[in-house]
C-alpha positions in Angstrom: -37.8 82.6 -83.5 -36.1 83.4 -79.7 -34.7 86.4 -81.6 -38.0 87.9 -82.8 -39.8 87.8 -79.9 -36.6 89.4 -77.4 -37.1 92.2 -80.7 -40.8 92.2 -79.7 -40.5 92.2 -76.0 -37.6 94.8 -76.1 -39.6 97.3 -78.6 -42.5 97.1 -76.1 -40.6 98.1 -73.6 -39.2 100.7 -75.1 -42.6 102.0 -76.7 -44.1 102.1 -72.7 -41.1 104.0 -71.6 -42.0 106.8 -74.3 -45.6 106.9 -73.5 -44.4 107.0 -69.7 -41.9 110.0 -70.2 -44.5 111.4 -72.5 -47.4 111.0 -69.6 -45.0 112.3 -66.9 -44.2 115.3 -68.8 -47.4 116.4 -69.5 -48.7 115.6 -66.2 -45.5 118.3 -64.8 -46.9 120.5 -67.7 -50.3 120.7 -66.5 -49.0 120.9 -62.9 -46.5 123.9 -63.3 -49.6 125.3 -65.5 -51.5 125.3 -62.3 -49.4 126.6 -60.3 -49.3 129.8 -62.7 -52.5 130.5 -63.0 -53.0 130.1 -59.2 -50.5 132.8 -58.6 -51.6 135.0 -61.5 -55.3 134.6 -60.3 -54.0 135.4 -56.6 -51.8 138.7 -57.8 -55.1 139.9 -60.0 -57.2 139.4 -57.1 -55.1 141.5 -55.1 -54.2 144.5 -57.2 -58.2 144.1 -57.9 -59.2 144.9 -54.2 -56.7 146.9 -53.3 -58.2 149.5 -55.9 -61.7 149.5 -53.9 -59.6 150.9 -51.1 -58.6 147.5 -49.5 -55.0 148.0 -47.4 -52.2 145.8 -49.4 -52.1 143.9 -45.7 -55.5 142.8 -46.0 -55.6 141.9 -49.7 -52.5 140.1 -49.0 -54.3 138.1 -45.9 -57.5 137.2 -48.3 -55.7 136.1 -51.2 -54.2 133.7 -49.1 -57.2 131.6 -50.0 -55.8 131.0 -52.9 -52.4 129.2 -51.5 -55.0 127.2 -49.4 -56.7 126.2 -52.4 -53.3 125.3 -54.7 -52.2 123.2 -51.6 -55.8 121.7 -51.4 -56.0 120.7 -55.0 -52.3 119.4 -54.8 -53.4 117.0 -52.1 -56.1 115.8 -53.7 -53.8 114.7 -56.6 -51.7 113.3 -54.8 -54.4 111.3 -52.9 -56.1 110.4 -56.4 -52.5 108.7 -57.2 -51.8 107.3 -53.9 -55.3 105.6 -54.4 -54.4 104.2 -57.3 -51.2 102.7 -56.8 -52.7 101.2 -53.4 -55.6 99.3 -56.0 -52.9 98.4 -58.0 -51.7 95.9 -55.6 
């Protein structure tokens, strides 16, 4: 009987620790897919303005609203899990 539940207790473990690895890598997925987009969104908006006759200098100065918004949203994240961890306890 002492044997089948250490097999229970140990397989539960084990089956948290995949949906944990699976959990942390989709939250880095979604994170690195952020990041991406961010930059690809910033380089667009550039090349985009710089056609209506914007100087590169000044396109480069505006889309720097888009680093301020990628280090924005990455606060908030990390806020969101810091406020979790602190009900946690």
């Amino acid at each position: 009987m002492r044997v089948k539940g250490s097999l229970h207790l140990i397989s539960t473990l084990f089956y948290g620790f995949i949906l944990l690895l699976s959990l942390s890598i989709r939250l880095l997925w979604i994170w690195l897919t952020v990041d991406w987009k961010i930059w690809k969104a910033r380089r667009g908006f550039e090349k985009e303005i710089v056609r209506y006759g914007v100087s590169k200098h000044d396109a480069k100065k505006l889309s720097a609203q888009y680093v301020i918004l990628k280090r924005n949203l990455k606060k908030l994240f990390m806020q969101s899990i810091k406020r979790i961890n602190a009900s946690d306890i």
